[in-house]
C-alpha positions in Angstrom: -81.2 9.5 -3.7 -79.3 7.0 -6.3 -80.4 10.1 -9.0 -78.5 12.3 -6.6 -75.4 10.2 -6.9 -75.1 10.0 -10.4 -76.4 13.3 -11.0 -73.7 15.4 -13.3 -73.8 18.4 -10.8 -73.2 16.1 -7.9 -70.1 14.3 -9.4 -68.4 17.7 -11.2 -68.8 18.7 -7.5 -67.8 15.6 -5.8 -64.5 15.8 -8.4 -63.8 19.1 -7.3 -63.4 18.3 -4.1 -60.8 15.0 -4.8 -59.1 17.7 -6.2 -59.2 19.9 -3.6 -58.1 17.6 -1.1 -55.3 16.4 -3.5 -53.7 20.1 -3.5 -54.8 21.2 0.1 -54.5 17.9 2.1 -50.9 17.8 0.6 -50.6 20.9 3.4 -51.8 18.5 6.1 -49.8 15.7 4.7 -46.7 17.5 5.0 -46.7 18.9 8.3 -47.6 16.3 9.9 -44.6 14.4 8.1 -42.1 16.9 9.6 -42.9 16.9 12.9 -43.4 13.0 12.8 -39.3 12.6 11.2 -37.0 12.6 14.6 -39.5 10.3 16.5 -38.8 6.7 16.7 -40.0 4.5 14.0 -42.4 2.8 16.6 -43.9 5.7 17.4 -44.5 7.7 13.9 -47.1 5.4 12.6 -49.0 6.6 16.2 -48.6 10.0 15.5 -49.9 9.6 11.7 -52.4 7.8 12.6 -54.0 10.3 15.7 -52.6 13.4 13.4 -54.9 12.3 10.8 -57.6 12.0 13.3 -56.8 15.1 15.3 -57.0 17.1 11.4 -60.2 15.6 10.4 -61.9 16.3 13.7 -60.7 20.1 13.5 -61.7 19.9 9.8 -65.2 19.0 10.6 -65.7 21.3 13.6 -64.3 24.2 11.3 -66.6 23.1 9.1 -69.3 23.7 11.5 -67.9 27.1 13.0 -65.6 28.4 10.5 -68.3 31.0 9.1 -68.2 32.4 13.1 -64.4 32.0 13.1 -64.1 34.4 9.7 -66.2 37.2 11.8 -63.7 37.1 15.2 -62.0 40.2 14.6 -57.7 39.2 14.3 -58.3 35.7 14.1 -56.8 36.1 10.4 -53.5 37.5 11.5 -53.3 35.5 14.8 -53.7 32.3 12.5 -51.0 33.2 10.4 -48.3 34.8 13.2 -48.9 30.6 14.4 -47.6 29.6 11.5 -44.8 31.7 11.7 -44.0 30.1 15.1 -44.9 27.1 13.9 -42.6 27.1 10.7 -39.5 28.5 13.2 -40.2 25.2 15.4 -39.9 22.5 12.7 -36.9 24.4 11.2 -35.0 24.7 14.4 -32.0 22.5 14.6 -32.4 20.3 17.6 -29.4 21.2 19.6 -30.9 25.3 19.3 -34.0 23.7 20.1 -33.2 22.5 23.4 -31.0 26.3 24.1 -34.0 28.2 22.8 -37.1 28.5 25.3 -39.2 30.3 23.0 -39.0 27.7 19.9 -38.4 24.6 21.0 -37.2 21.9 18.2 -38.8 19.8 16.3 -41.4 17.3 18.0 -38.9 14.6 20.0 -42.2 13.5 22.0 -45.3 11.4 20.8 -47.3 14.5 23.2 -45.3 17.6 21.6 -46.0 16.4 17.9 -49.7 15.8 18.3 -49.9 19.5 19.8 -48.2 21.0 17.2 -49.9 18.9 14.5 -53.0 20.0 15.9 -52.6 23.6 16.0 -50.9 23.4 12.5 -54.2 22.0 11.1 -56.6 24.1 13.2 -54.7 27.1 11.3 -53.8 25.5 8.1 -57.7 23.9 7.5 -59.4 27.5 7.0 -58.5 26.9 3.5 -59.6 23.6 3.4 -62.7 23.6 5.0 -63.3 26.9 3.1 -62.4 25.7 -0.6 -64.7 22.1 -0.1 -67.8 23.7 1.8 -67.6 25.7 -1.7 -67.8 23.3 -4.2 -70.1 21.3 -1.8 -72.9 23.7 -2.7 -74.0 23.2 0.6 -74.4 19.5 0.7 -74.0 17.6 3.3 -73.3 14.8 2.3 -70.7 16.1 -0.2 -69.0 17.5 2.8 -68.6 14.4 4.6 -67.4 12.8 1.3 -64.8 15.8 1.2 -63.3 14.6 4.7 -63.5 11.4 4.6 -61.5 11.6 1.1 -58.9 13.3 2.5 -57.7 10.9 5.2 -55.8 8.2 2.9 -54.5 11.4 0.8 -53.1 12.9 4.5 -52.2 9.2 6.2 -49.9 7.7 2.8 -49.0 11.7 2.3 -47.2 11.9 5.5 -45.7 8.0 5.3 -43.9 9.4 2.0 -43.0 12.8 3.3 -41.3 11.1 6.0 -39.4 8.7 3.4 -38.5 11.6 1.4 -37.5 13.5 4.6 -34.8 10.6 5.2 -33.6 10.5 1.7 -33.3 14.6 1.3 -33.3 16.6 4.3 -33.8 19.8 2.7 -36.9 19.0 2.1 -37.5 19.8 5.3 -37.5 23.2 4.3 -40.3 22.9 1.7 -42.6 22.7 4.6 -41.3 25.7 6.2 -41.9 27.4 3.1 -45.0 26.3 2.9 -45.9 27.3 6.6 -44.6 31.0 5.7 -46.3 31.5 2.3 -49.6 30.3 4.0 -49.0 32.7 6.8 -48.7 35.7 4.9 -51.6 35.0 2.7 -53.2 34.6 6.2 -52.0 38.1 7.3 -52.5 39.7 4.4 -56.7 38.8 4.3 -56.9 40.0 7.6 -60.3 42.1 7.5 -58.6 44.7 9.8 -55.5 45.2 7.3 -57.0 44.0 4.2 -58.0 47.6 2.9 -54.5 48.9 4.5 -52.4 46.5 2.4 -54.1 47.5 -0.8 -53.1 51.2 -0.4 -50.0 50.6 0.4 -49.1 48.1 -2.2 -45.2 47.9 -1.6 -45.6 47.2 1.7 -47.2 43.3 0.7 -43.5 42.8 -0.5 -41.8 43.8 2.8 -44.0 41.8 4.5 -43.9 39.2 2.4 -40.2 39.5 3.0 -39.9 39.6 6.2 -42.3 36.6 7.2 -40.2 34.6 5.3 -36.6 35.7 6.6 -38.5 35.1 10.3 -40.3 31.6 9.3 -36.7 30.5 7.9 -34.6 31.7 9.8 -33.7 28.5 12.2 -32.8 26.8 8.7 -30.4 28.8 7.0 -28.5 30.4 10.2 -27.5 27.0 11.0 -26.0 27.4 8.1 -24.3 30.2 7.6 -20.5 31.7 8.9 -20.3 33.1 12.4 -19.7 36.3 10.0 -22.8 36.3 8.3 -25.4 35.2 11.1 -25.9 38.5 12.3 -27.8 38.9 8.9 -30.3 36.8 10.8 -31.4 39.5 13.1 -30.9 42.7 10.7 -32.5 41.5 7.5 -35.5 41.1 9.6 -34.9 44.3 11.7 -34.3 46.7 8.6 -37.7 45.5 7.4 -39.5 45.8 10.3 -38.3 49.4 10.3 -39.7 50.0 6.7 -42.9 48.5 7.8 -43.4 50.7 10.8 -42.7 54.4 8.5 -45.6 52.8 6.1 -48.0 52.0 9.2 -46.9 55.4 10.9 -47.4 57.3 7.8 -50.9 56.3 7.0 -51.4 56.6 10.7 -50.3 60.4 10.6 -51.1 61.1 7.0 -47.3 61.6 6.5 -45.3 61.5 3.0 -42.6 59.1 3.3 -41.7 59.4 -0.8 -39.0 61.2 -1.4 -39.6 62.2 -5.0 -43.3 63.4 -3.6 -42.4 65.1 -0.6 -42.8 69.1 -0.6 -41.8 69.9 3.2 -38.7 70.4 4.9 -40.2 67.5 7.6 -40.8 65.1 5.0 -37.3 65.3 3.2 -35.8 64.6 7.4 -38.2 61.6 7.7 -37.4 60.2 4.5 -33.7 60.8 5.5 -34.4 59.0 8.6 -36.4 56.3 7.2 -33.5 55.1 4.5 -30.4 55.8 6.9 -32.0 56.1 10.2 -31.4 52.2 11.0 -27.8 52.3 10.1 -26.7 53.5 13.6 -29.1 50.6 15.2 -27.3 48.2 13.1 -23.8 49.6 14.1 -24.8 49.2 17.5 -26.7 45.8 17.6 -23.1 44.7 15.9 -20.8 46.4 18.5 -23.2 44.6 21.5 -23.2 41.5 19.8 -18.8 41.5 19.9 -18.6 42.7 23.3 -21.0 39.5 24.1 -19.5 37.1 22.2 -16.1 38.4 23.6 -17.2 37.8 27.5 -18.7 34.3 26.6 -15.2 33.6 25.2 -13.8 34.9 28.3 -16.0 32.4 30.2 -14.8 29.8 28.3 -11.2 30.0 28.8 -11.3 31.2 32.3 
């Protein structure tokens, strides 16, 4: 057993994983440092402290399960559409958060962060759990090593991201980012769009795109003009609408390139598919007036 120890293949491996945890447990470190920042000082060392625990449990039942959980058909893409939620939540200003019922703030309750931590880490620790069961060469022992490493990196991780936090509050969206990148590398390795995505190559960019503009949305429409927050809603919308003429195209077998169509039909759909979603546009903007007009109304009357 000491052979095994000092053994050069066991401590390459058992460096591998340090480093691992150092890049990956940052992840863990972060979220749970964001959704620990608006609770009361008394309170955040709690939720550190059962975050921690609550992301090494999930890490070592993953580690158990996660070769099942790769095989559940959608779990990929439900995983990273979580994130998306998840990222909206801890970017939502708190005043939205209380007016929005679908995305509530960030975590104001020692209950609400543990759940969200939780579900961040039971998404976010596929990677994890993935990356050190692989350089653990199967070992046991090295995988124990791996999660019990990673606690002190998570625990003084999240004590500085909060510090930081305090000091520069746009760090806040760093971890939003983070959320949104990991969520489309998540919907992207979906088994049941893998092979989609690379034939249709472009369409990793819109939905790059567009999980982004969704996952930070909360952030910068807080701080943009009442003239530019319907850009909000469209930039998502206009992508969206991209998205579905690539899906319904390979559905159909349809040619949705204008320089390789050949048909009268395809020259109309490409028409439609570049200038179709003006009209939408004109009319989301012309409801949105009349509405803000009648709530004005309200207001004076």
């Amino acid at each position: 057993m000491e052979s095994e120890f000092l053994s050069a293949g066991f401590l390459s491996a058992l460096f591998a994983i340090v480093l691992i945890d150092l890049v990956l447990a940052g992840d863990n470190a972060l979220i749970i440092g964001l959704v620990a920042r608006n609770l009361p000082k008394n309170i955040q060392n709690k939720v550190i402290f059962w975050g921690t625990f609550g992301a090494i449990a999930v890490r070592a039942v993953m580690a158990i399960l996660v070769v099942y959980i790769l095989d559940l058909p959608g779990f990929m893409l439900a995983g990273g559409l979580a994130l998306v939620w998840i990222a909206r939540k801890l970017l939502t200003p708190e005043e939205q958060g209380s007016e929005n019922h679908l995305v509530k703030g960030p975590a104001t309750s020692f209950a609400g962060a543990i759940r969200t931590i939780v579900i961040a880490d039971a998404v976010m620790g596929v990677d994890n759990v993935l990356a050190i069961g692989g350089a653990a060469t199967g070992s046991v022992l090295l995988i124990v090593l791996g999660l019990a490493i990673s606690v002190p990196i998570i625990v003084w991780g999240s004590q500085l991201v909060i510090r930081l936090v305090d000091r520069f509050p746009s760090i806040v969206l760093l971890g939003g980012a983070v959320l949104a990148w990991t969520g489309y590398s998540m919907v992207v390795r979906e088994p049941l769009l893998a092979s989609w995505f690379a034939g249709h190559p472009a369409t990793k960019l819109v939905a790059v795109i567009l999980i982004f503009s969704i996952s930070l949305a909360p952030w910068y429409s807080a701080r943009m003009s009442d003239q530019m927050k319907p850009l909000v809603v469209i930039l998502p919308g206009v992508l969206v609408w991209m998205l579905c003429f690539e899906i319904a195209a390979s559905v159909w077998q349809l040619q949705v390139d204008y320089l390789l169509a050949t048909q009268t039909g395809e020259y109309i759909l490409e028409a439609v598919r570049w200038l179709g979603w003006l009209p939408l546009v004109a009319a989301y903007l012309w409801v949105r007036e009349r509405l803000e007009l009648r709530r004005r109304r309200a207001v004076r009357g």
